[in-house]
N, C-alpha and C positions, 0 to 999 in steps of 0.2 A: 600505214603505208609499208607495203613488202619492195626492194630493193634487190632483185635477185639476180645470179653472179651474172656477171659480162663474157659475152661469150662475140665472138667474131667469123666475118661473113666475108670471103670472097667476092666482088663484084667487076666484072671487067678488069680492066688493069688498078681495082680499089678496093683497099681494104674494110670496111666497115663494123666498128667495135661498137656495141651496144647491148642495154639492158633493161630489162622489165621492169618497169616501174607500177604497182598493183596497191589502187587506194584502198581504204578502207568505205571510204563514201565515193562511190564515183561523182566527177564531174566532167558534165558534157563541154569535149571540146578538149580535155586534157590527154595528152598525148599518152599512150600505153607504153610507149619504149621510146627512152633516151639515145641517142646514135649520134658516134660521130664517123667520119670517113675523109680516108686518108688517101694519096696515092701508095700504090705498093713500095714504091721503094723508103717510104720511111715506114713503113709496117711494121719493123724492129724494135722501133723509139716506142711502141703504143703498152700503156702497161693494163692489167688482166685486173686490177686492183681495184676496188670500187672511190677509190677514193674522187675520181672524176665524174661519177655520178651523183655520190653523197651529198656532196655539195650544191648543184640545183633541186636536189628532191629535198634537200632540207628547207631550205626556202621556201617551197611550197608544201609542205608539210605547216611550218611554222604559221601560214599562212591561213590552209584548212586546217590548222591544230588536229593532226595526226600525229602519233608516237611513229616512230619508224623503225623497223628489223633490217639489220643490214647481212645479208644470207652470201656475203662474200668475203672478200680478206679487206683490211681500213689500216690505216697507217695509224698507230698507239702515237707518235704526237700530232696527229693530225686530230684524233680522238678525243686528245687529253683537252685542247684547247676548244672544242668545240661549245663548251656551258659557256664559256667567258663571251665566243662568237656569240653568241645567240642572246645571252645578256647585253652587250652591246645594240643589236640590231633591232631586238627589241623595245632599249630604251628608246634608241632615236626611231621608231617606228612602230610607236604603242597600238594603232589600230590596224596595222595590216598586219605585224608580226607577233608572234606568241609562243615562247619556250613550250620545246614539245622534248619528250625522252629518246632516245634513240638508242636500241640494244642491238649492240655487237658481235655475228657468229663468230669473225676470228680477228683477233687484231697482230699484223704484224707489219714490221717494217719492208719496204719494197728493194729485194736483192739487186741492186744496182749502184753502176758507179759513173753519174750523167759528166758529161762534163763542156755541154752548151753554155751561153748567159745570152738568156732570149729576151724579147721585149714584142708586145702586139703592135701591129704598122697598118693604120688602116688610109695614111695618109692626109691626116690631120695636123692642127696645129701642136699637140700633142704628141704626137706621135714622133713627127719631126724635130721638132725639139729634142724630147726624150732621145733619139736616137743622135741628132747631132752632138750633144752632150757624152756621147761614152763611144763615140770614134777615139782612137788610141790619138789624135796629136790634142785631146780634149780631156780625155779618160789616162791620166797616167798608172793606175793601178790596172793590170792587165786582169786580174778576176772580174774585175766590171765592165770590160768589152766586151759589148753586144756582137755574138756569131752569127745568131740567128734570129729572124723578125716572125710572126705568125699573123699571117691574113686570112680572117674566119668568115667563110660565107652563111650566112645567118647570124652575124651579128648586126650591123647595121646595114648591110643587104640583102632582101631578103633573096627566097630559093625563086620565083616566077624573074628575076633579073640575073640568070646565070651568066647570057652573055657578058652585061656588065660586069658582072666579077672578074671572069676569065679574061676581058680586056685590059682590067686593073692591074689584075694578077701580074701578068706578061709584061705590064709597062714597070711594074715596080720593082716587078725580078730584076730588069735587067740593071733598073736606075742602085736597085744595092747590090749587086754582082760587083759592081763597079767600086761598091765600099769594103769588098770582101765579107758580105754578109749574106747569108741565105735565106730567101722567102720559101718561109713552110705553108701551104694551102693548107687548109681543113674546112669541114662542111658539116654543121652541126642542125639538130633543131630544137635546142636547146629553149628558145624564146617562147616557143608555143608551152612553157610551162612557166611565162610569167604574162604573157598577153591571155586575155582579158582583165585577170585576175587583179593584176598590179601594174602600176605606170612603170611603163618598160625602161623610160629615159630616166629612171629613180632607182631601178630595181636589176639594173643590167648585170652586175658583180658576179653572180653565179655563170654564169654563160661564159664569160670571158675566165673565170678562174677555172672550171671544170674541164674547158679544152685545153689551158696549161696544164693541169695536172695529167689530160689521158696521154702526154707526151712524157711519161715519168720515165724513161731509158734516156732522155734526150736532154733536159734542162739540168742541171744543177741549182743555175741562178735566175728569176726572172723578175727582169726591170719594169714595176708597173707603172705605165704614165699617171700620172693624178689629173684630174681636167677642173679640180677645183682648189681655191688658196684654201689652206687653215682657216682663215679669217673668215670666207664665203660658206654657206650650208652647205654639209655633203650630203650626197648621196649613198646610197647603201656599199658603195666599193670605195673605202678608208682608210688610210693608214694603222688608224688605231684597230681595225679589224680585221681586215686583211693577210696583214704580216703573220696572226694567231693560225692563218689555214697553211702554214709552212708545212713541211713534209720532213724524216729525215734524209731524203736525200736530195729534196729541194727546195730553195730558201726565197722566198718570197720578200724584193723590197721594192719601196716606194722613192719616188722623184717627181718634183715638180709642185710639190704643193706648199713651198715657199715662193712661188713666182708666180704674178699673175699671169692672165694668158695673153693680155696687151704688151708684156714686157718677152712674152715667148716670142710674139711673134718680132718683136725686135731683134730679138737674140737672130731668129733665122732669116730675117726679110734680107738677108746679103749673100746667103747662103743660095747657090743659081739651081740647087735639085728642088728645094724646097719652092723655087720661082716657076720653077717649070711641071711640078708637079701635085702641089697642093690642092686636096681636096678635102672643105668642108662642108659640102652640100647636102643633105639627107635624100635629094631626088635629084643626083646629077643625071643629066642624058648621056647617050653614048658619045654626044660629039662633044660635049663639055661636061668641065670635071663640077664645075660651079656654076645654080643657074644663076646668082644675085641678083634674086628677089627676096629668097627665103632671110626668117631674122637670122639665121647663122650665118649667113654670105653675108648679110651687112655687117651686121655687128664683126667681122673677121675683115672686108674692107676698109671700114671706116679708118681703125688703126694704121693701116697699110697706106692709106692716101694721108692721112697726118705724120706718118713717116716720109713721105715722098716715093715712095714705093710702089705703088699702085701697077705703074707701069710695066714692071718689070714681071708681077705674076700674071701670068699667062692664060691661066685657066679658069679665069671669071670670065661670062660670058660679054657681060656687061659691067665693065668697071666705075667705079667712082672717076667722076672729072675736075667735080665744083663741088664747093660747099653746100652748093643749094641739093645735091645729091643726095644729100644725109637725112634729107627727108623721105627717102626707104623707106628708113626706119619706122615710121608709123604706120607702114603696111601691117606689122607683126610686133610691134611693144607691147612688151609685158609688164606694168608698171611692178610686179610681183618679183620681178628679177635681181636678183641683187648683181650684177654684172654691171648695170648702169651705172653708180656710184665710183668703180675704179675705173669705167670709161670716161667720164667726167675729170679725173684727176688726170690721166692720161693725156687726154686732149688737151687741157690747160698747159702741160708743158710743150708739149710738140705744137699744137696747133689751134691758140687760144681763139681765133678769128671764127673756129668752126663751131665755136660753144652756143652762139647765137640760132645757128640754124635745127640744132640736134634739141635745144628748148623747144623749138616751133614742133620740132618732130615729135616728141614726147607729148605736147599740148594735144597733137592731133591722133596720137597715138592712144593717148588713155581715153578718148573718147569714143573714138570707133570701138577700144577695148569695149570698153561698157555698151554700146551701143549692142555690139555682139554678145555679151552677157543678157542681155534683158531681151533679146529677143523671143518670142513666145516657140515652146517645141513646136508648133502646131507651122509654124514658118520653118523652124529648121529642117522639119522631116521633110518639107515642100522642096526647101533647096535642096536638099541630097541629090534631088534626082540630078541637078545640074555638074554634082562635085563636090559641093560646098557641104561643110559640116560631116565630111565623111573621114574617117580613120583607114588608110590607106593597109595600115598594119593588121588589122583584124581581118582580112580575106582570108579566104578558104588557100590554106598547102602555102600563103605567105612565107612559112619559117616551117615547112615541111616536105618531105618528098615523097608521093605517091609510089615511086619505082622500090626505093627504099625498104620504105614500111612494107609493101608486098614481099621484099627478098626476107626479109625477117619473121614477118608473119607465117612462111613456108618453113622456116626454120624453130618456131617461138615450140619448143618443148613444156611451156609455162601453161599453157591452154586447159 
């Protein structure tokens, strides 16, 4: 895999920084150039450095076990810590991931002196947390207040639901204007180089850390939410690995993964931004943030109505009422989950009355599971046409942009 420099493209009032990405084995479907795009006026903040691509080409490198040449400037500790990364991600990810070599045309440090403390805001329970925790009457050491939030289109939105973005965009500027914190857009399509290949909700770490990093004039410090405890399996984005893709001029830390997310959202269910604005839905519509049906609407209600809360968040379409509600949950139970077990303890203290019905839901839950497990492909491929059994994420230009890749492909000197 060749990694050649980053070079940037004028687009309307947008900047767009990106780079060629050239396998050694092509595979159909894997994107040719990395991009991300900015508005002009933080155009400043974007640094020239490859280190913002290194990082998802490594992963998929790692993935197809390609060595990689990196034909631009890489940050020496960004560099240095890279074998331990890869040790790490490897171990907990013996068959998808594979230490691969990567040589370096130049390594130097990135001439700048940031002085942001950013955190990613996509309006989850995470995120909100995370951010209400390092407001200064929360956060007494002033190097840990969050200045700046980044809301990335293509990460869990993809690029065919712009409107959606730009709705979200607008509602959350204005909700942290009001905290003195500033919402930075970016638009990446970073994803189409872990979908198909890799389970994206396992594997998302490079996407979210490569567009921190293409802000390298901007961040000094950035605050990553964790969305899993210690105790529960992580995912490929870790404390223990994470922290090692620091920069010298910006320092990557972790928060939240001593708390579970049943006790986050206690921490914010009083908090009236986070009542009025919570979104944890993977397919909200335009007129609702939440459709609660999906398991993450329930499994994020549930807690919310054993706090007595329910009411107060806004943005579910359809809230929890009664106990007998909690039977949702067996629309979408994953007996595989390890989230169950601290929802269980959770419930027992707030709201022991409800442990009886969320049994039944589980009963009925693991069943349909398997039910839907054993069904023969020959019926699966029958339902698609309906909807059913289709991966919404795998569409064609999902996590990409046709206008985009045209403006660059006019420019790609790589040819």
């Amino acid at each position: 895999m060749i990694i050649h420099p980053p070079e940037i493209i004028k687009q309307n009032d947008h900047t767009i920084v990106w780079a060629k990405i050239e396998l050694a084995r092509k595979q159909t479907g894997f994107p040719d150039y990395f991009w991300y795009r900015i508005p002009d006026q933080y155009a400043e903040f974007i640094s020239l450095q490859s280190d913002a691509f290194l990082l998802p080409a490594l992963q998929a490198a790692m993935h197809f076990g390609e060595d990689i040449q990196v034909r631009a400037t890489v940050s020496p500790r960004l560099a240095y810590h890279l074998d331990e990364y890869q040790f790490i991600q490897s171990f907990n990810f013996p068959k998808e991931l594979h230490k691969v070599n990567i040589h370096y045309e130049r390594l130097a440090p990135l001439q700048a002196d940031p002085r942001a403390v950013g955190a990613s805001f996509s309006g989850g329970v995470d995120s909100f947390f995370t951010l209400y925790k390092h407001l200064p009457q929360n956060q007494p050491l002033s190097e840990y207040q969050i200045t700046h939030a980044l809301f990335i289109n293509g990460f869990d939105i993809t690029q065919i639901d712009r409107v959606k973005y730009q709705n979200l965009f607008l509602q959350y500027q204005h909700l942290l204007a009001n905290l003195n914190i500033e919402l930075l857009p970016l638009e990446t399509n970073l994803v189409s180089s872990v979908i198909p290949w890799l389970e994206y909700r396992r594997f998302y770490a490079p996407v979210l850390l490569g567009s921190i990093l293409a802000f390298g004039y901007l961040f000094k410090r950035f605050i990553l939410s964790n969305s899993r405890h210690y105790t529960q399996a992580q995912v490929n984005s870790n404390p223990l690995a994470d922290r090692l893709l620091s920069t010298e001029t910006l320092d990557l830390e972790y928060f939240g993964a001593t708390i579970l997310r049943e006790d986050k959202l206690e921490v914010i269910s009083e908090w009236q931004m986070a009542q009025q604005a919570l979104r944890v839905c993977g397919a909200p519509s335009l007129e609702n943030l939440n459709c609660s049906k999906c398991e993450k609407c329930v499994r994020t209600m549930l807690p919310l109505y054993a706090l007595g809360k329910m009411a107060q968040f806004r943005t579910f379409s359809a809230p929890l009422k009664s106990n007998r509600d909690a039977l949702r949950l067996a629309r979408k139970f994953d007996p595989y989950s390890d989230h169950m077990p601290t929802n269980y303890a959770f419930f027992r203290r707030h709201k022991p009355r409800l442990l009886p019905w969320l049994r039944v839901a589980a009963f009925l839950g693991v069943f349909r599971f398997w039910l839907l497990r054993l069904l023969p492909n020959s019926i699966k491929r029958w339902l698609q046409r309906y909807g059913y059994f289709v991966d919404a994420l795998k569409g064609s230009f999902m996590f990409d942009n046709p206008r985009i890749i045209q403006a660059i492909q006019s420019q790609d000197r790589w040819k």
